[in-house]
Legacy VTK file of the C-alpha trace (Angstrom):
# vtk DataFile Version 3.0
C-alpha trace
ASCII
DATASET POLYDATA
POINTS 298 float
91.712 69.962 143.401
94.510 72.007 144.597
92.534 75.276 144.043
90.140 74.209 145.894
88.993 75.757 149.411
85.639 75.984 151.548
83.649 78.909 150.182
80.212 79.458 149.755
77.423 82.616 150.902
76.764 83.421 154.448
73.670 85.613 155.197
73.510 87.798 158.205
70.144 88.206 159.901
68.594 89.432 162.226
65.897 91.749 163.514
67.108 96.057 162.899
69.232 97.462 165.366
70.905 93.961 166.501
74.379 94.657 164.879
74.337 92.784 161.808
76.722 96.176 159.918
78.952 96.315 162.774
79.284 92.514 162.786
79.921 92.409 158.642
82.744 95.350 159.233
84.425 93.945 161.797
84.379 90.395 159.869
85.908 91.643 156.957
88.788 93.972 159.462
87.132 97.151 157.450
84.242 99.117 156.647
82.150 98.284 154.311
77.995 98.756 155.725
77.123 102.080 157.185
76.000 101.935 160.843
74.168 104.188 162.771
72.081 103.954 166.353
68.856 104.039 164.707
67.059 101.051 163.850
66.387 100.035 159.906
69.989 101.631 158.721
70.662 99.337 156.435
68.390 99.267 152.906
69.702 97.029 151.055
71.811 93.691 150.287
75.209 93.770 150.969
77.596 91.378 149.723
81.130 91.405 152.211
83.790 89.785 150.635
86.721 87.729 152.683
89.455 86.131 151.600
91.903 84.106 152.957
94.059 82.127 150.804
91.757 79.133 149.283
88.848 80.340 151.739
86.470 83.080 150.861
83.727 83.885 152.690
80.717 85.554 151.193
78.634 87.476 153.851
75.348 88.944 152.631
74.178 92.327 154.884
70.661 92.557 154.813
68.116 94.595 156.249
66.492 93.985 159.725
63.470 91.339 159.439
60.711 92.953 161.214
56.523 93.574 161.233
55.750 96.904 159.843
54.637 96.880 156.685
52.787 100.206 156.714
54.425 102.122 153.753
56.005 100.691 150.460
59.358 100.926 152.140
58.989 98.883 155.081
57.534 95.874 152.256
60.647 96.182 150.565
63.001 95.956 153.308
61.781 92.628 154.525
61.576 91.439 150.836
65.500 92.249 150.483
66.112 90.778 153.954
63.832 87.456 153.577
64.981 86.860 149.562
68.911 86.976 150.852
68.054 83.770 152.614
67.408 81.980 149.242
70.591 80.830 147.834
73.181 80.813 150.992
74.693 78.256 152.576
75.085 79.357 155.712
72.934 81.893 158.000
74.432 83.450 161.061
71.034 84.814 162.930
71.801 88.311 165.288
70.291 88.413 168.541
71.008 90.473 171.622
72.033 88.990 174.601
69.426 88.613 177.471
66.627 90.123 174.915
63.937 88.371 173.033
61.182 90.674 171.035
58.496 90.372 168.851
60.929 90.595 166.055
62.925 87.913 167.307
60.144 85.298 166.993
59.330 86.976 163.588
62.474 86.299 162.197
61.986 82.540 163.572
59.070 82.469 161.971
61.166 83.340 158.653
63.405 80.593 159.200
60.909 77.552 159.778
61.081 77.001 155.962
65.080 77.295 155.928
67.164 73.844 155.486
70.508 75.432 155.622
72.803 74.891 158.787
71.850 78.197 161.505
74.289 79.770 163.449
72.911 81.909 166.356
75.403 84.736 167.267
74.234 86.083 170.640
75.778 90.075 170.394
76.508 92.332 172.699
77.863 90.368 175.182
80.411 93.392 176.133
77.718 94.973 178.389
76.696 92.130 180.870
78.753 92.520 184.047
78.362 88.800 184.745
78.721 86.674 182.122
76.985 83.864 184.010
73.662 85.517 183.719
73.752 84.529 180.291
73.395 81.243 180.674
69.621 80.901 181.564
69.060 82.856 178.416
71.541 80.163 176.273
69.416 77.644 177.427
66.241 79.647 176.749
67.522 80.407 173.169
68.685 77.007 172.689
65.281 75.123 172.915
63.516 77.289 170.179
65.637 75.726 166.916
67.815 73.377 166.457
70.905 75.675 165.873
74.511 74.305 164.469
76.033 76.264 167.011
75.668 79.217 169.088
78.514 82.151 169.749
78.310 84.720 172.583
79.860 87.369 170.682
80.427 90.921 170.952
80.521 92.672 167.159
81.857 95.862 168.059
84.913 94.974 169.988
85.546 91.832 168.037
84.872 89.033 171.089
84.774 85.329 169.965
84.681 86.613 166.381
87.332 84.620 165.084
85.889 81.136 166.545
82.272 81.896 164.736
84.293 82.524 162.067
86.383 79.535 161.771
82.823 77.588 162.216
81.312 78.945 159.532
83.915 78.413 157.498
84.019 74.784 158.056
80.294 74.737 157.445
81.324 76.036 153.992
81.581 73.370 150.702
84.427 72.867 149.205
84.951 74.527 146.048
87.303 77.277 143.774
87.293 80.911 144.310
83.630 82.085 143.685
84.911 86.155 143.337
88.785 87.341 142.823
90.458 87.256 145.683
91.159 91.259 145.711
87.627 92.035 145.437
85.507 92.823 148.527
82.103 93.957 147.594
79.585 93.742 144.870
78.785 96.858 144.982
80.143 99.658 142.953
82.013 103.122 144.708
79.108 105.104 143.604
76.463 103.446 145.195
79.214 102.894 148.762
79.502 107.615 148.710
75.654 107.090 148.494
75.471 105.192 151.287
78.325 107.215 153.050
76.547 110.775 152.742
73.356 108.564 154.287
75.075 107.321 157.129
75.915 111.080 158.049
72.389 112.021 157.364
71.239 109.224 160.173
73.796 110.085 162.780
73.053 113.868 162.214
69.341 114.061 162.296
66.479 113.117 164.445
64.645 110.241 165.418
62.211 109.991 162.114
63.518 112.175 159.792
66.350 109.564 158.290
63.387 106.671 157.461
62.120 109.780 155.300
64.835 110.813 153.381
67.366 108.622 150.845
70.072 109.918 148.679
70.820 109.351 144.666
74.330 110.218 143.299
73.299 112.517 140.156
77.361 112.786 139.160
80.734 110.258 139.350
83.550 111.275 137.942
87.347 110.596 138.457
90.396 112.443 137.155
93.833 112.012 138.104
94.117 112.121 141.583
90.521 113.901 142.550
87.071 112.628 141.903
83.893 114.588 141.502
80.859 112.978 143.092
77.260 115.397 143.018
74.503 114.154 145.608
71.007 114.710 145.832
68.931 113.975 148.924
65.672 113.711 148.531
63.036 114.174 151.339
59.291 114.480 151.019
58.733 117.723 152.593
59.334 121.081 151.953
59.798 121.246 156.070
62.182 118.448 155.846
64.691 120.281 153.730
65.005 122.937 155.746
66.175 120.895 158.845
68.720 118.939 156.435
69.816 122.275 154.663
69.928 124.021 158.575
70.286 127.175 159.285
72.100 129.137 156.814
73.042 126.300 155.265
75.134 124.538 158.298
73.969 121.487 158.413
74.443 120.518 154.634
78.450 121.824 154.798
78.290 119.407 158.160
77.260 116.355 156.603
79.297 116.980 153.279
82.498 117.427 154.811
81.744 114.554 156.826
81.078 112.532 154.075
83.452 113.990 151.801
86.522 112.816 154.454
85.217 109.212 154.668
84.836 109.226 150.790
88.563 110.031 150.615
89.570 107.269 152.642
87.449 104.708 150.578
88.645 106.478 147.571
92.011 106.682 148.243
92.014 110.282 146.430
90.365 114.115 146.956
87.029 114.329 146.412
85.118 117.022 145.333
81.465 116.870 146.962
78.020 118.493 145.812
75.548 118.309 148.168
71.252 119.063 146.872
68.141 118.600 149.090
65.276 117.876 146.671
61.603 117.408 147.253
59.822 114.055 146.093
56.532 113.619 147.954
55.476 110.630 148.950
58.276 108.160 147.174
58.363 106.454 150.443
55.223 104.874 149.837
55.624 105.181 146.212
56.921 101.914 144.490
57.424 103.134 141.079
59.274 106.239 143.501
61.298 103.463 145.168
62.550 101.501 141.921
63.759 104.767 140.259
65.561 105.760 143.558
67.784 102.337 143.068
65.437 100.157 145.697
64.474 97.195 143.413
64.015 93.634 143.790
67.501 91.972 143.696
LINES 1 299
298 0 1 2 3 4 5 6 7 8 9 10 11 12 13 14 15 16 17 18 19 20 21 22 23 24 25 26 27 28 29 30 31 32 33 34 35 36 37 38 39 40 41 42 43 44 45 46 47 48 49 50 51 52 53 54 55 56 57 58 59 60 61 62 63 64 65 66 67 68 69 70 71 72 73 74 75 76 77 78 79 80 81 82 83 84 85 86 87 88 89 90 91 92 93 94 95 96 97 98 99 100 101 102 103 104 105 106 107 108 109 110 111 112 113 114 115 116 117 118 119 120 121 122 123 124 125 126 127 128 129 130 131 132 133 134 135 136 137 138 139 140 141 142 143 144 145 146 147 148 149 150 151 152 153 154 155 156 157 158 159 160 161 162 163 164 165 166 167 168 169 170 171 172 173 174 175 176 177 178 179 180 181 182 183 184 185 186 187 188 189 190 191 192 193 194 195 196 197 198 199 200 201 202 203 204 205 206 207 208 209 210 211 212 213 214 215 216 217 218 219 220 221 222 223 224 225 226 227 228 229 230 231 232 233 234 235 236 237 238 239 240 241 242 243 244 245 246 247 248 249 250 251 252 253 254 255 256 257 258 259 260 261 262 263 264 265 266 267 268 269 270 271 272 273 274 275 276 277 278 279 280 281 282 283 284 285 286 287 288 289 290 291 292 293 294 295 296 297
């Protein structure tokens, strides 16, 4: 038909901290998935939207696929990551040049069961000196699966991004627009300031502190040209909301305004932002705690 175009779901995986966000943002030429240095940033699925004239391109974010299943969290990261393989047709699997982990040959594990055509997109390529020393590791890689191709790519400067992703489009069946072609996400601008003000939390804080905290919009509201948006981060510690709140109340006003200028941007507006810290013990490991905080099967 003449509607018709390749389109179809792509999932991104890949063990945490291998650039799966960075990869999805630069992918769709904006950003969409918070990113941070620490592992295990992202929490939930992600759905990137691309389209190019009768092609569109579903990319589903997930979480890192990893081991630790110590707390109720952890169990429902790899649940979101490992159910967004269901359902695609097309998985582009993250790994980091010249590294292979644990994790890695966990997420191989994952994919034994997997029919669908996998692309392996070797990242970070922009930090060998000597781009020949990657071929011992190619050939390494390339004996473990049986992969439909394999990219040396480099997600946060955009290398050999545009050749993966005129493969996986060909990969793609032919069929009509699955999602209007303006759209570019699933999810709504009250759950992306959400995951905004969370992102600052990450970069802001130290090593452990993020995995313990989330955030809930209480309030969304637009009018005219400003929109009012309320926040409440909740940690599980009294001790914990003093280092978010900070001394006198600095590093709160730091992370809002932060926040508060990348919410313009997305919103295209002035924001008004409301920052609480809140104590919830335990909702970490707390599944009813993690349903009512919006981390539920999807």
């Amino acid at each position: 038909m003449l509607n018709e175009g390749h389109c179809g779901y792509v999932a991104i995986i890949g063990r945490p901290n291998v650039g799966k966000s960075t990869l999805l943002n630069h992918l769709l030429g904006h950003k969409l998935c918070i990113t941070s240095r620490k592992p295990q940033t992202t929490r939930h699925r992600i759905l990137g939207i691309k389209t190019e004239g009768k092609n569109q391109i579903i990319y589903v974010d997930t979480p890192g696929i990893h081991q630790r299943k110590h707390n109720a969290m952890n169990r429902y990261l790899n649940r979101a990551a490992t159910n967004s393989i269901d359902g695609v047709e097309v998985i582009v699997w993250l790994v980091e040049a010249l590294k292979w982990t644990e994790e890695d040959s966990h997420v191989l594990k994952t994919l034994t069961q997997s029919t669908v055509p996998v692309i392996l997109g070797i990242n970070k390529v922009d930090k060998l000196p000597n781009k020949k020393v990657l071929l011992p590791y190619l050939e390494e890689v390339a004996a473990k699966r049986d992969f439909a191709e394999m990219f040396p790519i480099s997600a946060i400067n955009g290398q050999n991004l545009l050749e993966l992703e005129t493969f996986i489009t060909s990969c793609l069946p032919i069929s009509t627009l699955l999602f209007d072609e303006d759209q570019f996400t699933d999810r709504s601008e009250r759950f992306l300031s959400a995951e905004i003000i969370r992102e600052k939390l990450f970069r802001r804080l130290g090593a452990e502190l993020p995995y313990r905290l989330t955030v809930e919009i209480e309030h969304f509201s637009s009018e005219k040209k400003l929109t009012h948006i309320s926040g409440l981060i909740w940690v599980e510690r009294d001790s914990q909301k003093a280092i978010v709140i900070g001394k006198k109340g600095k590093m709160l006003k730091s992370i809002g305004e932060e926040a508060r200028k990348d919410m313009e941007v997305m919103l295209a507006c002035k924001v008004f932002l409301q920052l609480w810290v809140k104590v919830k013990q335990g909702w970490c490991d707390n599944e009813r705690a993690l349903q009512q905080l919006g981390y539920s099967s999807e």
